[in-house]
MARROTI-606358 format. One record per atom (N, C-alpha, C, O): residue number from 0; residue in one letter; y, x, z negated; atom name. Coordinates in nm, 3 decimals, decimal comma. Example, Ala and Ser with C-alpha at 12.3 -4.5 7.8 and 13.67 -1.06 7.14 Angstrom:
BEGIN
r k: 0&r: A&yy: -0,569&xx: 1,319&zz: -0,780&a: N
r k: 0&r: A&yy: -0,450&xx: 1,230&zz: -0,780&a: CA
r k: 0&r: A&yy: -0,330&xx: 1,320&zz: -0,780&a: C
r k: 0&r: A&yy: -0,332&xx: 1,424&zz: -0,846&a: O
r k: 1&r: S&yy: -0,225&xx: 1,285&zz: -0,708&a: N
r k: 1&r: S&yy: -0,106&xx: 1,367&zz: -0,714&a: CA
r k: 1&r: S&yy: 0,003&xx: 1,290&zz: -0,787&a: C
r k: 1&r: S&yy: 0,114&xx: 1,341&zz: -0,804&a: O
REM end
This chain:
BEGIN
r k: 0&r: X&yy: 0,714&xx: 8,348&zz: 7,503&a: N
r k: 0&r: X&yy: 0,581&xx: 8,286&zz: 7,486&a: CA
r k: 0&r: X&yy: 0,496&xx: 8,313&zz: 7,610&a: C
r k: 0&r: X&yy: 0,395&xx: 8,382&zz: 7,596&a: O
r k: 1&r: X&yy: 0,528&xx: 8,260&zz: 7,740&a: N
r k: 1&r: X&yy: 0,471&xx: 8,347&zz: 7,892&a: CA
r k: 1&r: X&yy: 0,421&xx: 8,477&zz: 7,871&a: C
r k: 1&r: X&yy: 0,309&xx: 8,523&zz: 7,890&a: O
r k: 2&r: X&yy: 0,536&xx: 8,535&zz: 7,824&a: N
r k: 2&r: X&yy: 0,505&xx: 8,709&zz: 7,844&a: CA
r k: 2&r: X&yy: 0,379&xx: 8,731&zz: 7,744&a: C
r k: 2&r: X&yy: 0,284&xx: 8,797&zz: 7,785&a: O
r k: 3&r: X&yy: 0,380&xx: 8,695&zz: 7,659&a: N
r k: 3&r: X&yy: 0,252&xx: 8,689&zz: 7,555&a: CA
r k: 3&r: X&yy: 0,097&xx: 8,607&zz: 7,578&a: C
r k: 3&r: X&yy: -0,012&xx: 8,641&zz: 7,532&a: O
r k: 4&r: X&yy: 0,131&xx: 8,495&zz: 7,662&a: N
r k: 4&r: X&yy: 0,012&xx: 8,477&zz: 7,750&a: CA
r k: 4&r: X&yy: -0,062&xx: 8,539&zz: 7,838&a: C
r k: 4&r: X&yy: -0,182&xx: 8,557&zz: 7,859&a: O
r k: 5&r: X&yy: 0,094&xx: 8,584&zz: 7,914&a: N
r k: 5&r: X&yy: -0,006&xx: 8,714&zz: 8,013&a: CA
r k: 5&r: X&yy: -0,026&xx: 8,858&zz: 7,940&a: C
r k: 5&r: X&yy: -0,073&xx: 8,953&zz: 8,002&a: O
r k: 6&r: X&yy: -0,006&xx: 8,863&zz: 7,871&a: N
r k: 6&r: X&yy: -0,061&xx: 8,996&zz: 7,775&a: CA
r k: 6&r: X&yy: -0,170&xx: 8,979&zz: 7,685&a: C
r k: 6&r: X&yy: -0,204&xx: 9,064&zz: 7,603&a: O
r k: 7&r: X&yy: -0,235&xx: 8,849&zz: 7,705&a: N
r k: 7&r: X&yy: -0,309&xx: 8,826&zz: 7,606&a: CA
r k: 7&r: X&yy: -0,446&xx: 8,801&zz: 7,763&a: C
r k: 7&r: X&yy: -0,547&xx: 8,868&zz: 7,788&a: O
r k: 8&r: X&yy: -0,393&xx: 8,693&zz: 7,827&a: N
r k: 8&r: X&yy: -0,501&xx: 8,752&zz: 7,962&a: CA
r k: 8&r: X&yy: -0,511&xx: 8,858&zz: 7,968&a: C
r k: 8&r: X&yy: -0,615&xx: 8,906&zz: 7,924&a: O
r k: 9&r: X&yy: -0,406&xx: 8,950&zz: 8,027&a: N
r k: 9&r: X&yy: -0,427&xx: 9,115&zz: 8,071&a: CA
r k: 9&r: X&yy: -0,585&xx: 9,160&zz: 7,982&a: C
r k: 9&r: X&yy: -0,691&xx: 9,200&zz: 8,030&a: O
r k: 10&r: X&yy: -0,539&xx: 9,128&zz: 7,804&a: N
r k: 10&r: X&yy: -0,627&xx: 9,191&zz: 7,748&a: CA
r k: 10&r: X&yy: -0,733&xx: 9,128&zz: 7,775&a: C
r k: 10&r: X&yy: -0,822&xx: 9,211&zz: 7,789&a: O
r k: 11&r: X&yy: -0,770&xx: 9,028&zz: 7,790&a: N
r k: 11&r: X&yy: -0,905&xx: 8,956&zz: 7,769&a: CA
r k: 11&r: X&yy: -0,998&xx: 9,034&zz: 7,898&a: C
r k: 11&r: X&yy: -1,098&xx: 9,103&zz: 7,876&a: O
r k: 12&r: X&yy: -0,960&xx: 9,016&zz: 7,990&a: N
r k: 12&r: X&yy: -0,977&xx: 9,062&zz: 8,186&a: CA
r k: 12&r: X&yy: -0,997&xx: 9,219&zz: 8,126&a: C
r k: 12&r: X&yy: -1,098&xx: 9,262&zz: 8,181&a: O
r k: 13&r: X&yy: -0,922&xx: 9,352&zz: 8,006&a: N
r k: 13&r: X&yy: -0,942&xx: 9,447&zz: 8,021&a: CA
r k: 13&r: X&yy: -1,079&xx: 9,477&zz: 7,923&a: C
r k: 13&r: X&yy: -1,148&xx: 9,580&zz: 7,919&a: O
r k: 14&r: X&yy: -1,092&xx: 9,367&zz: 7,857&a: N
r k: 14&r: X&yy: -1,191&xx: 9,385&zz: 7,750&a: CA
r k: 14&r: X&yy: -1,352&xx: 9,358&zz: 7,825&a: C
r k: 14&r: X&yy: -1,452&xx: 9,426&zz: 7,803&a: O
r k: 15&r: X&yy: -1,343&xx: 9,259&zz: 7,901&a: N
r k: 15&r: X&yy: -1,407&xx: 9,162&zz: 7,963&a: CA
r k: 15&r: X&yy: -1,474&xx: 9,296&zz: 8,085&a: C
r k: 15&r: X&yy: -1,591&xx: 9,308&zz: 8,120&a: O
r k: 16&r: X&yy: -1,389&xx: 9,357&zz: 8,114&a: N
r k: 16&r: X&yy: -1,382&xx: 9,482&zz: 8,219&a: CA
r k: 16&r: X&yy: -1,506&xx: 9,624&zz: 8,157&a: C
r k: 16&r: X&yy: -1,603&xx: 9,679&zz: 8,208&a: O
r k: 17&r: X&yy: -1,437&xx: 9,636&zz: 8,031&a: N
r k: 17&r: X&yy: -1,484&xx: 9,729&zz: 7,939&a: CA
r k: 17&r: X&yy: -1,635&xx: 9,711&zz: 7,923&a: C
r k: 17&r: X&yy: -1,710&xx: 9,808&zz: 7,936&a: O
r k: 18&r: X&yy: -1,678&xx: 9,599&zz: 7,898&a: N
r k: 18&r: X&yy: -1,792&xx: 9,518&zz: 7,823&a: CA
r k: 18&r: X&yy: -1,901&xx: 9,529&zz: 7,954&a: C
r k: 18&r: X&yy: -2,016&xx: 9,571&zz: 7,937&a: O
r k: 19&r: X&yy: -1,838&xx: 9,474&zz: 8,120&a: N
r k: 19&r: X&yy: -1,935&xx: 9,504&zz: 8,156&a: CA
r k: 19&r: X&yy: -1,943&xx: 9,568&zz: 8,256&a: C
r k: 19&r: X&yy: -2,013&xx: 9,523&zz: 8,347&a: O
r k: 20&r: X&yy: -1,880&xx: 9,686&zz: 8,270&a: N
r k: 20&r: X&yy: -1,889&xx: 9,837&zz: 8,363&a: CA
r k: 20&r: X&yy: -1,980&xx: 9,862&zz: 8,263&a: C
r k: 20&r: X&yy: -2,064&xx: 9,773&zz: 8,269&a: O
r k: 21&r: X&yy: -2,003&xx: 9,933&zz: 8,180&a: N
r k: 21&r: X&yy: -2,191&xx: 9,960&zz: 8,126&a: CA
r k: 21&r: X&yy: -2,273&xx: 9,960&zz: 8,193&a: C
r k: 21&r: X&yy: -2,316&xx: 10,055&zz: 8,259&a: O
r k: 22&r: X&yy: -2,314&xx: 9,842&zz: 8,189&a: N
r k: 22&r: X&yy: -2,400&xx: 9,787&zz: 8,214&a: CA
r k: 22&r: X&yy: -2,461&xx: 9,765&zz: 8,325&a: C
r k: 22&r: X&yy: -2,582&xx: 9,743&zz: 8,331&a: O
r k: 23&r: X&yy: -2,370&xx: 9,770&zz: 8,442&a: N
r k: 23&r: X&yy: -2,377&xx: 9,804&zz: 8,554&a: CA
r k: 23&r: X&yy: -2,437&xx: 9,975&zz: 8,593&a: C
r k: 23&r: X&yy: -2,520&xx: 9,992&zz: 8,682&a: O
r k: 24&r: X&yy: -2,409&xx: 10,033&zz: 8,553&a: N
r k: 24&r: X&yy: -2,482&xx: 10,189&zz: 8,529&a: CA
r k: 24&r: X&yy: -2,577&xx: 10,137&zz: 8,440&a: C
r k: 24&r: X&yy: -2,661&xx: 10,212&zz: 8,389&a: O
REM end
C-alpha cells in the first residue's frame, strides 16, 4: 500500500512537472 502511495506521488510531482515546464518557455 506505501509503495503505491509513493508511486502515485511520484506521478502526480511528474505530471504536475509536465504541465508546467511549458509554460515557463
Amino acid at each position: 500500500m506505501l509503495l503505491l502511495f509513493i508511486i502515485a506521488v511520484l506521478v502526480f510531482i511528474y505530471l504536475c512537472y509536465v504541465l508546467v515546464k511549458p509554460e515557463k518557455f
